[in-house]
C-alpha positions in Angstrom: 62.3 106.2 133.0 63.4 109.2 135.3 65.2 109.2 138.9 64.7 111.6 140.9 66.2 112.8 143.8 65.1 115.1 146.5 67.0 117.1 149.3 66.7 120.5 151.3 64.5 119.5 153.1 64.8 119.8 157.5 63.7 122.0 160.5 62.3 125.3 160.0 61.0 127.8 162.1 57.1 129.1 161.4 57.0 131.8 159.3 60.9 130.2 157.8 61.6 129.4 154.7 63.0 126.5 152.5 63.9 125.2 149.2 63.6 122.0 148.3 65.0 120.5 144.9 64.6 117.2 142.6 67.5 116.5 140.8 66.3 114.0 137.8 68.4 111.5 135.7 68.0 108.4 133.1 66.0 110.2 131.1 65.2 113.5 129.2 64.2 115.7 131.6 62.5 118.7 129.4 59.9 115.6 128.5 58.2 115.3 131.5 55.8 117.3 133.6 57.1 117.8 137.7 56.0 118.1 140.6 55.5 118.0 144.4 53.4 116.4 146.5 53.7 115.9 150.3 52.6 113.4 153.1 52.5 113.6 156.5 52.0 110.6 159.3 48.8 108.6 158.8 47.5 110.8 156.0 47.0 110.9 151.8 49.7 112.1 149.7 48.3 115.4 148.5 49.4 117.5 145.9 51.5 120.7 146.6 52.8 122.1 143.0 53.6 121.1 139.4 55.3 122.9 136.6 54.7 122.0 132.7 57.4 120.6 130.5 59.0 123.9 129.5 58.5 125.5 133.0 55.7 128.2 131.7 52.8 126.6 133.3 52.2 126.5 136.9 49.6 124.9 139.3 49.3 125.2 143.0 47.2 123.6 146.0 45.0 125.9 147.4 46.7 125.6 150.8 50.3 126.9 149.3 49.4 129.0 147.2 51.0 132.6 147.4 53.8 131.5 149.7 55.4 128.5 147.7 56.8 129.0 144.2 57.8 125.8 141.6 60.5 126.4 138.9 62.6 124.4 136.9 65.9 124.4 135.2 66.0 121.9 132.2 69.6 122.8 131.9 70.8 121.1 135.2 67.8 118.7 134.9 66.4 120.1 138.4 63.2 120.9 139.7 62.9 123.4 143.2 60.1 124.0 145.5 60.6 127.5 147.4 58.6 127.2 150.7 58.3 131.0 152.1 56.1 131.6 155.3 55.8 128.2 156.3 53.4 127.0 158.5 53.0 123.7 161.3 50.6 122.3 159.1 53.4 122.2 156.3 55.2 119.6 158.7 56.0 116.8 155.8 57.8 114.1 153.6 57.6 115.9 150.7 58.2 113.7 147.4 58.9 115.3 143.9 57.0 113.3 140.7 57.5 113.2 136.8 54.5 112.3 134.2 55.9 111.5 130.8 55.2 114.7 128.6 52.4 112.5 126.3 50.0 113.1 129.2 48.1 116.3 129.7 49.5 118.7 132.3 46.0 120.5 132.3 43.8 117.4 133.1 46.1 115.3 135.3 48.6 118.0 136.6 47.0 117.3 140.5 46.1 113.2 140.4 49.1 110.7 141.8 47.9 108.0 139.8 49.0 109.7 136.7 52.3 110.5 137.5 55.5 107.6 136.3 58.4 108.5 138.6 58.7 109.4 142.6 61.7 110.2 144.3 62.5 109.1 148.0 61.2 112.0 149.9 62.8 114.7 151.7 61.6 115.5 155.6 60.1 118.8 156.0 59.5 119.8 159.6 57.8 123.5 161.1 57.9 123.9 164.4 55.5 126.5 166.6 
């Protein structure tokens, strides 16, 4: 079992930008795959980003893709989202998700079912 805890997120201009981490604990963090997905009012959760166990695979919604970046550093068991030219449409609760390292990333990188641990949530909000 992980925990994971989100922040960064808040008001942004269109066009701003933002990081967002996950800080993970109660488990071993370089075992899972992570990522970000994001809900906003009366909507699906949708995926946004993950990033492999050892950080060297990436995958990215269409939708994101070119102006947000996913890293992590197993070192300080974190995870960050970096949100560059962000748009209304990005407006937000963005949650960051673990899936145990015995799954394939490939296959299930993008499916919420498949993922073991969600954080809280963090409030993203672009304004026009």
């Amino acid at each position: 079992q992980v925990q994971l805890v989100e922040s960064g997120g808040g008001l942004v201009q269109a066009g701003g930008s933002l990081r967002l981490s996950c800080a993970a604990s109660g488990s071993t963090f370089s075992s899972y795959t992570m990522a970000w997905f994001r809900q906003a009012p009366g909507k699906a959760r949708d995926f946004v980003a993950a990033i492999n166990w050892s950080g060297v695979s990436t995958r990215y919604a269409e939708f994101v893709k070119g102006r947000f970046t996913i890293s992590r550093d197993n070192a300080k068991n974190t995870v960050f989202l970096q949100m560059n030219s962000l748009k209304p449409e990005d407006t937000a609760v963005h949650y960051c998700a673990a899936m145990a390292r015995t799954k394939s990333f490939y296959s299930t990188y993008a499916r919420r079912d498949e993922y073991d641990s969600w954080g809280q949530g963090t409030q993203v909000t672009v304004s026009s």
